[in-house]
C-alpha positions as CSV (number, residue, x, y, z in Angstrom):
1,X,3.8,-64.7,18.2
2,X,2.7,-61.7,16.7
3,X,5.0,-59.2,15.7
4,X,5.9,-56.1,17.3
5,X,6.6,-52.4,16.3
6,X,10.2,-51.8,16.9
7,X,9.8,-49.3,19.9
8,X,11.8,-46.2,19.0
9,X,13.2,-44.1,21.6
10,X,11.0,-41.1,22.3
11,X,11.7,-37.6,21.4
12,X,13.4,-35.6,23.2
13,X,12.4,-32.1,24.2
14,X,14.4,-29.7,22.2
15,X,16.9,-27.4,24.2
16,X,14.8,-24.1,24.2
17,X,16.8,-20.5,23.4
18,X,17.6,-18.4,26.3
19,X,15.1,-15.4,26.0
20,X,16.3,-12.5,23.7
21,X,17.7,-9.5,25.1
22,X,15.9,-6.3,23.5
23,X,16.5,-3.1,24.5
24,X,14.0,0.2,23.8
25,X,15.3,2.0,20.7
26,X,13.8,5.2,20.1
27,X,12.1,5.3,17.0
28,X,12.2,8.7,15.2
29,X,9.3,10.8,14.7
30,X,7.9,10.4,10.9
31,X,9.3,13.7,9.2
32,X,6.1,16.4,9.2
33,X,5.1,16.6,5.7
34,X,6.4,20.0,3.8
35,X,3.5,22.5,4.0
36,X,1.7,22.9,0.8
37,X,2.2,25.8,-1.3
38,X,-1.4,26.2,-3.5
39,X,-1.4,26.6,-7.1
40,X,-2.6,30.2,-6.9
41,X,0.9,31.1,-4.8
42,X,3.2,28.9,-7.4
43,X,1.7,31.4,-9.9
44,X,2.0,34.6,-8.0
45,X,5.8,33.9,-7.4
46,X,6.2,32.7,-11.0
47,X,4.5,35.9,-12.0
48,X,6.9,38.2,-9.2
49,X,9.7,36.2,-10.4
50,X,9.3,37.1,-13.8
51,X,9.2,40.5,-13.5
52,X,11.9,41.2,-11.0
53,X,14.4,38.9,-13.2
54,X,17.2,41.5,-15.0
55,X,19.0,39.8,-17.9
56,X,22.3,41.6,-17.3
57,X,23.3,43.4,-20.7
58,X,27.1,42.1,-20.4
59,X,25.7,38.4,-20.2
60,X,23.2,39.2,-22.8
61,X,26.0,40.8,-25.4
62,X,28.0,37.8,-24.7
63,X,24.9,35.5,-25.5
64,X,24.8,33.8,-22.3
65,X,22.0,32.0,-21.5
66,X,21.0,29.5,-18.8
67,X,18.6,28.0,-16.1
68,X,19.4,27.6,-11.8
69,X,17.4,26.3,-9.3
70,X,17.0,28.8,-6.9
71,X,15.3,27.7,-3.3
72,X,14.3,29.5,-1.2
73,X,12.4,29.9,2.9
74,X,9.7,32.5,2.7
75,X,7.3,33.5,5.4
76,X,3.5,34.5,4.9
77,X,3.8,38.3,4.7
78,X,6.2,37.3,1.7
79,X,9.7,38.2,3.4
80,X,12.8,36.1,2.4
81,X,14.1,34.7,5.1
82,X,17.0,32.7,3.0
83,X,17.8,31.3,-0.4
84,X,20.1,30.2,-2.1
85,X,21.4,29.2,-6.3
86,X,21.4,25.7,-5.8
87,X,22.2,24.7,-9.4
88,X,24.4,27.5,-11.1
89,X,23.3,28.7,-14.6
90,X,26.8,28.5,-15.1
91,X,27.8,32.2,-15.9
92,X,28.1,34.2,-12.9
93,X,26.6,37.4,-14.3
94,X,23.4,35.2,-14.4
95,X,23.6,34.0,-11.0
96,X,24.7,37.5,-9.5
97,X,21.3,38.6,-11.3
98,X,19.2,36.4,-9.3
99,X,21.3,37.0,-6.1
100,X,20.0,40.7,-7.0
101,X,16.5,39.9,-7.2
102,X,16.3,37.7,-4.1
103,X,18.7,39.9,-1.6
104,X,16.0,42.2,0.2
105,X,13.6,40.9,-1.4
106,X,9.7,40.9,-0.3
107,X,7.7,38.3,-2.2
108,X,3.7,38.2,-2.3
109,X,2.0,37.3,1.0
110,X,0.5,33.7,1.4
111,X,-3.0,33.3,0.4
112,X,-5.6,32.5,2.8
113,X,-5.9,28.9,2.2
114,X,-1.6,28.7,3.0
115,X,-2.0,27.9,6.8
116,X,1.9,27.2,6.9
117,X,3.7,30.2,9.4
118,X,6.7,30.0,6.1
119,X,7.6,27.6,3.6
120,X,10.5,26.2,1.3
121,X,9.9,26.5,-2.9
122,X,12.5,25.6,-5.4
123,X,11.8,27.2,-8.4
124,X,13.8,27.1,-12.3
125,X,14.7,30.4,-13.2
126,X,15.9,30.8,-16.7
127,X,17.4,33.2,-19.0
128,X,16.8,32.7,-22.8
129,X,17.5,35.2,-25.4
130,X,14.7,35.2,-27.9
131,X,16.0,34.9,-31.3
C-alpha cells in the first residue's frame, strides 16, 4: 500500500479586527508664507536705519557699545505699526536710543514689486565706537 501524506488539519480563517473607529480631525491650514521683503527695501531701511540711529553721548563717554535685534510690523506707506528690542544691547541708554528712533517713526514706503499690504523685518542694529 502506498503511502499517504499525513492530512493536516486545514487552516483556519483568522479572526478579522473589528473595523477602526476614525473620527474627522481638522487639519490646520499650512501657515501662509511671510511676504517677501525685496533686496532694494532691506537696503532702503538699512540705509533709514542708519541715519536715524543716535549714539547717546552718556553711553558713548562710558564706552558702551552693543548690538539688538529690533523687529518690527511696517505697512507700505512706511508707518510703524509696532516693534519691539527683542535682544537687548545690554545698556539701556542703547536700547532707549532705538526706542527713540522707532516711536513715531515713518519708514520708506514699499517698492512696487512689495505686493504685501505690511510686513514683519528683524533687523541688527549696532553701536560701535570707532577706534
Amino acid at each position: 500500500m502506498p503511502l499517504q501524506p499525513p492530512q493536516l488539519p486545514l487552516p483556519r480563517a483568522m479572526p478579522q479586527p473589528a473595523p477602526m473607529q476614525t473620527a474627522a480631525v481638522p487639519v490646520p491650514a499650512a501657515p501662509h508664507p511671510a511676504p517677501l521683503v525685496s533686496g532694494n527695501y532691506r537696503a532702503a531701511l538699512s540705509a533709514w536705519l542708519e541715519s536715524h540711529k543716535r549714539y547717546p553721548d552718556g553711553a558713548r563717554s562710558r564706552g558702551e557699545e552693543g548690538r539688538a535685534v529690533l523687529r518690527f510690523r511696517v505697512d507700505r506707506s512706511g508707518r510703524v505699526l509696532n516693534y519691539a528690542v527683542v535682544s537687548s544691547t545690554g545698556y539701556a541708554d542703547l536700547d532707549a536710543a532705538i526706542d527713540a528712533m522707532m516711536r513715531g517713526a515713518t519708514l520708506p514706503a514699499f517698492p512696487a514689486d512689495m505686493t504685501a499690504s505690511d510686513v514683519e523685518v528683524s533687523v541688527t542694529v549696532r553701536f560701535a565706537l570707532t577706534h
